[in-house]
Every structure is written in C-alpha cells, then in structure tokens.
N, C-alpha and C positions, 0 to 999 in steps of 0.2 A: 504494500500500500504506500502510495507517496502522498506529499503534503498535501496535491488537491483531492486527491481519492478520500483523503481523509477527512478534509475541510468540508467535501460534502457529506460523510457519515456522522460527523459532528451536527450538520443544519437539521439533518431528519432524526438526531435525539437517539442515534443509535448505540447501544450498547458494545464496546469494544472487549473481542477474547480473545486470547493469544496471540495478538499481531506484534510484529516485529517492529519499530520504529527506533531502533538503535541506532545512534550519528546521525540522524536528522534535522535539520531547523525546525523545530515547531512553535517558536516563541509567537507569544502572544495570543496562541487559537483556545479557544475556547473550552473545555471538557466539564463544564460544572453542571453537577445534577446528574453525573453522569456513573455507570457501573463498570470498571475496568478491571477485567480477570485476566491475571497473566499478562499482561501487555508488557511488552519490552523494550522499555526507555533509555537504555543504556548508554551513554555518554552525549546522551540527545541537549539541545540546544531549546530550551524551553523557558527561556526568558521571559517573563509577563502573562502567564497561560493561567488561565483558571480552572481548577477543580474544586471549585466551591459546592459545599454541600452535596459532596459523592460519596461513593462505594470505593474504594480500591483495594484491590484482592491482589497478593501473591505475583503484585507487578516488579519490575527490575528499572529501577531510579540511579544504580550505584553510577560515580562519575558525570550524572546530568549536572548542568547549568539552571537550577529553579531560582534564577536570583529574581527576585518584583513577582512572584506565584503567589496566588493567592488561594490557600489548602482550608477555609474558615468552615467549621461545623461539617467536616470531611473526615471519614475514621477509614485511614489506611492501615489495615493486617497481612499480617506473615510479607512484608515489601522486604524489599532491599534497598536502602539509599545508601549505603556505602558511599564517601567520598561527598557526597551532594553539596551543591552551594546552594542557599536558601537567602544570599541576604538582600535585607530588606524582604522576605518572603512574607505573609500574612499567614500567622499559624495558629491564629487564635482559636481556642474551642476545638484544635485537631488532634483525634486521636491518635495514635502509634501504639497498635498493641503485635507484640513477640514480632516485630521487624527491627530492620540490621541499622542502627544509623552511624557505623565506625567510623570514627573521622571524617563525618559529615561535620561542614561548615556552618552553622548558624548564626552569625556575627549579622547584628544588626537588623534579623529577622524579630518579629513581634510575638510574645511567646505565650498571653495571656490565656490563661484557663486551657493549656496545654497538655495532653495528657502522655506518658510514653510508661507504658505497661508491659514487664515481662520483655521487653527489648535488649539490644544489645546499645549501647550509647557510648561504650569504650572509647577515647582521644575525643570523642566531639567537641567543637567549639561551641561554647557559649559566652566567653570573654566579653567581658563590657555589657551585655546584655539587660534588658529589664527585662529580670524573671518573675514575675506576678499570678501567682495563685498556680503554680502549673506542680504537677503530681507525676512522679519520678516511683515508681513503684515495682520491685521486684525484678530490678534493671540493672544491665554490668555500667556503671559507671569508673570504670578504672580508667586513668589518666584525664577525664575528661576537665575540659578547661574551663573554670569560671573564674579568670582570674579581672578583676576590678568590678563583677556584674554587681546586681544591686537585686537581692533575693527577699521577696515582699511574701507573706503569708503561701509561703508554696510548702509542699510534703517529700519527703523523701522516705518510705518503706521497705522496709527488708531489703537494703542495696548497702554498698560497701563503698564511703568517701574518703578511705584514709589515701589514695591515692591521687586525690584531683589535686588542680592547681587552682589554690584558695585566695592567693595573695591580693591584697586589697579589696575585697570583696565586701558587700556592705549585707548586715542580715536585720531583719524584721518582722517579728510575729511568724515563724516558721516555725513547723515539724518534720523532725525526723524522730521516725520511731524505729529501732530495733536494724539498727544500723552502725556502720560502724566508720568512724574518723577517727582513730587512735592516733597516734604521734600529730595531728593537725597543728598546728601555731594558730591559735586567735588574739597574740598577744596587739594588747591596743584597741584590737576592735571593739564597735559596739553592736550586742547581740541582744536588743533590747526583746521581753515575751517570747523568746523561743522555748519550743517544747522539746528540750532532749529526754526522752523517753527509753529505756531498756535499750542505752546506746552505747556502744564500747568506745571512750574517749579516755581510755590506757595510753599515758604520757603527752596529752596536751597540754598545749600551754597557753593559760587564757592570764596572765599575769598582767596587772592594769589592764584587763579586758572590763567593758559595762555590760553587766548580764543579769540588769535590775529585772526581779520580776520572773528570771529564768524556773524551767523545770529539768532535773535534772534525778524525777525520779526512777529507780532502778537501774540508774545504771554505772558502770563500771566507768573508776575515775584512776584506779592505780596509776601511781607514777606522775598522774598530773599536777600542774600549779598554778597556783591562785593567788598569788603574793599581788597585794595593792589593787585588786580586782576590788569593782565597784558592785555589790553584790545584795543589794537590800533583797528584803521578800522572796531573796531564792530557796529554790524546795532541792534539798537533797534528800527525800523519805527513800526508804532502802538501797540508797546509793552506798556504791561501795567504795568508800575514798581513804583507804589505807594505804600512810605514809604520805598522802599528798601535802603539799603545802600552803597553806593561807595565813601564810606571814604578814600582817597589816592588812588583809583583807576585811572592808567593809561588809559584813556579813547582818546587818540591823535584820533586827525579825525574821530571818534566816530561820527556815525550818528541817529539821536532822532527825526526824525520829526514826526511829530503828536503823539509823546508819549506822555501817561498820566504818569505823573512823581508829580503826588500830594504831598507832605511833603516827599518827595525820598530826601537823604543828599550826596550831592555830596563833601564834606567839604573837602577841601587839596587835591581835585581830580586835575589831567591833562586832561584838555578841550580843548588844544589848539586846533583853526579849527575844532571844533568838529558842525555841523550842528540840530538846534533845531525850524526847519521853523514849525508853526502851533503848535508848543507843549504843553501839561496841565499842567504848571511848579507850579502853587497856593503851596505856601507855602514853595516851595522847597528852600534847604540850600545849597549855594554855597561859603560858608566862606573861603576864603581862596583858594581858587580854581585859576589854570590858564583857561582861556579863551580868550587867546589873539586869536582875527581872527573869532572867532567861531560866530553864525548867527543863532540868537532866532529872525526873520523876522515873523511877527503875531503871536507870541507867546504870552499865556498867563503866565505874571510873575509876577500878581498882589502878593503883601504880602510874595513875595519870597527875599532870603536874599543873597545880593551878597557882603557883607564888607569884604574888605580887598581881594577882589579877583581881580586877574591883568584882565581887562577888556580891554585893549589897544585893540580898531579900531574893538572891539565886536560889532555887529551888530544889533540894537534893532528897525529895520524897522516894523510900525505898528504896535507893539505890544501893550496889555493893564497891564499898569506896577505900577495899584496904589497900596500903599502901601508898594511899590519893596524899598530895600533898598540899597543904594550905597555909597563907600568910596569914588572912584574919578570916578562918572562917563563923567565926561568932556572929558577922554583919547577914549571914547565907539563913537561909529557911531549909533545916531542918527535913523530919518526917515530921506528918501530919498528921497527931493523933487523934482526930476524929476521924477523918478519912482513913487511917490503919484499922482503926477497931470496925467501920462499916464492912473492911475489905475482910476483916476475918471474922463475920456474921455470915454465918451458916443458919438454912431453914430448917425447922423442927419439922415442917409438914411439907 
C-alpha cells in the first residue's frame, strides 16, 4: 500500500491489518478513530498524524518519527515503539499497556493522565518533562531518564527506580508504592506530600531534603540519611530505619510508631510531639534532641541514649527502658497509673 492507497483507506474510515508501511512519509494523514492491528510503522516518517481516540493493537512504531502526533484518549497494547520520537507529541489520556517503549524519546511531549502499564520503559526519555498525574505501573523503568522533569501527583507501582537519572528533578504530591529507589540522592530536594509506601529506599540520601508532610510508611530506610532534613508531620509507622541518621533533623510531630529505629541517631534532632507508641528504639541516640511532648508509650528504649535531650512531660508509659540513659529524667511522664490498672482489668463475665 503506498501513501495515496492509503490516504484513500483512511477517507472511507477503514480499518487497517497487517499492512506494511515501514520507511514511509506519512506525516501529517490522519488515523484517528481508527482500529490498527499489526500495522507496521517501522522507521516511518509520521510527523503531525493523528491517532486520536483509537485502537492500536500489536503494531510496530520502533524507530518512527511521531514528533507533533497526536495519541489523546488512544490505548495502544502489546506495540513496539522502541527508539520512537514523540516530541512535542500529545499523549494525554494515552494508554500503553505490556508495549516496548526502550529508549523511546519523549522530550517535550505532553504526558498528562498518561498511562504505561506492564511495559517495558527501560532508557526512555522523559528529561525536562511535565509529568502530571501519569501512572507508571508494573513497568521496567531501568535507566530511564527524568533528569530536571517536574513530577506532579503521578504513581509509580511495583516498578524499580533505583536506576533512573533523578538529578534535579522536582516532586509533588506523588506515589510510589512498593517500589524500589535504594541508593537515590534526594539530597536538597523538595518532596513536599509524597507517598512513599512499602518502598525500598536502602541508602538514600535525603539530607537537607523538605519532605514536610511525607509518608514513609512501611518501608525500608536502612542505611539512609536525614541529617538537616526539613521533616514536620512525616509518618515513619512500621518503617524500618535502623542505623539511619537524623542528625538535626526537623522531625516536629513526626510520627514512628512501631518503627524499628535500632542504633538510628537522632542527635540534635527536633522531636517535639513527635509520637513513638510501640517503637524498636534498642540502642538509639537521642543526644541532645528536643522531645518535649513526644510519646514513646510501650516503647522499646532499653540501652538507648537520651543525655542532654529536653525530655519535658515526654511520655514513657510502659515502656522497657533498661539501660536507657537520662540527664533529667524527673521533667518526663512516667507510666500512667490509671491507665496501667485499666490495662490490667480483666472481665469476670
């Protein structure tokens, strides 16, 4: 089929299977609305073409030219775009579900409510980009590039980012759940309401990072640091942050329950109010640390080190605290003997 064979199968709204259109000019014609099974677009020239609001099935993109395309409310499965240029492409609302996008180009394409499911996304570009609400899900993102983009309320699930290139990248009201950025550097950045969820971030480093507001429950923090992190109202509930460090870290109303916080140095940190009900504190260093208000209530703080930290009306309700070490703990709250004798009222009936 050549350009006008096709120009006319495009006017009569024909659905396209298995044709060959590889190394061909087709920029600009038209495909939207349109159902494309197998069609093979292989290093074609399709410069400004629309597939707006289509079907595309198990077609072959890798090497094409889609730069000015427009893919909007289009859900392309099992493709190949390998290599693809897209920029300036319109990809808003387009699916990509279990297709190839490997060092596909997307620089300066528009990514909004984007979806890429069960794909491969390995080296893709998305550098400089605004990534807005777009869902990365069960997806090889290894090597892929966002380095300066600007990542707004978008998801990343069960995918692996310790690989990408992060550098300068800006975050906002994002999730990632149950994924993994281990070694990442976020030091400096600001990661204001993100959701790090059941996420493996083993030796990151968010030191003077702002991560007011962060969630960071469940997941694994070994090895990482937090020195001078700006860190109000973050949730570390069952995170596991042994050994890390939050040296001067702002941590205000910070919540830790049942963290395991094993030899974690908290030294010169801000604690105030910060809640530590049930937590694995063994060993931990809180030299110097405020804690005025804050509520380690069954907390394990055996051989953890609190000198010189302002512990005023600190809450140490049933905790097991041998070897814990204190400057003045006379100023701290005790166990609570009304609340001790409720907890050990047992029913007759």
């Amino acid at each position: 089929m050549n350009r006008q064979e096709l120009e006319a199968a495009l006017a009569k709204e024909v659905a396209l299977s298995h044709e060959d259109l590889s190394g061909m000019d087709l920029s600009g014609l038209d495909f939207s609305g349109l159902s494309l099974d197998g069609v093979v677009f292989r290093g074609s020239n399709l410069k400004g073409a629309r597939f707006r609001e289509g079907a595309i099935y198990q077609c072959d993109f890798s090497d094409a030219d889609l730069s000015g395309t427009t893919f909007q409310h289009t859900a392309v499965f099992q493709c190949t775009l390998a290599r693809a240029k897209f920029a300036e492409a319109d990809l808003r609302t387009t699916n990509f579900g279990e297709s190839d996008l490997e060092e596909a180009d997307l620089r300066g394409a528009r990514t909004t409510l984007t979806m890429f499911a069960a794909s491969n996304c390995a080296r893709m570009k998305l550098n400089g980009n605004f990534v807005d609400r777009v869902t990365m899900a069960q997806t090889n993102l290894e090597g892929i590039d966002l380095t300066g983009a600007r990542i707004e309320r978008s998801t990343f699930f069960e995918t692996d980012l310790s690989t990408a290139k992060l550098v300068g990248i800006s975050w906002d009201k994002f999730v990632v759940f149950k994924t993994s950025l281990a070694g990442q550097s976020f030091a400096g950045m600001a990661l204001p309401f993100g959701q790090m969820m059941d996420v493996n971030l083993e030796g990151c480093d968010f030191t003077e990072a702002t991560i007011a507001n962060c969630n960071f429950k469940g997941s694994s923090l070994k090895g990482a640091k937090f020195d001078r992190a700006e860190a109000p109202n973050t949730i570390f509930v069952e995170a596991d942050v042994e050994g890390v460090s939050f040296v001067k870290a702002r941590l205000y109303q910070a919540i830790f329950m049942s963290v395991k916080a094993k030899d974690a140095d908290f030294t010169g940190a801000d604690l105030e109010m910060s809640i530590w009900q049930k937590a694995q504190c063994f060993g931990a260093r809180f030299v110097d640390a405020r804690l005025p208000y804050a509520d380690f209530s069954y907390a394990d703080i055996r051989n953890t080190d609190f000198t010189g930290a302002n512990v005023f009306r600190t809450r140490y309700h049933g905790v097991q605290d041998g070897g814990a070490q204190f400057t003045n703990r006379a100023v701290a709250l005790g166990d609570d003997e009304e609340l001790a004798k409720a907890e050990r009222f047992v029913s007759k009936y």
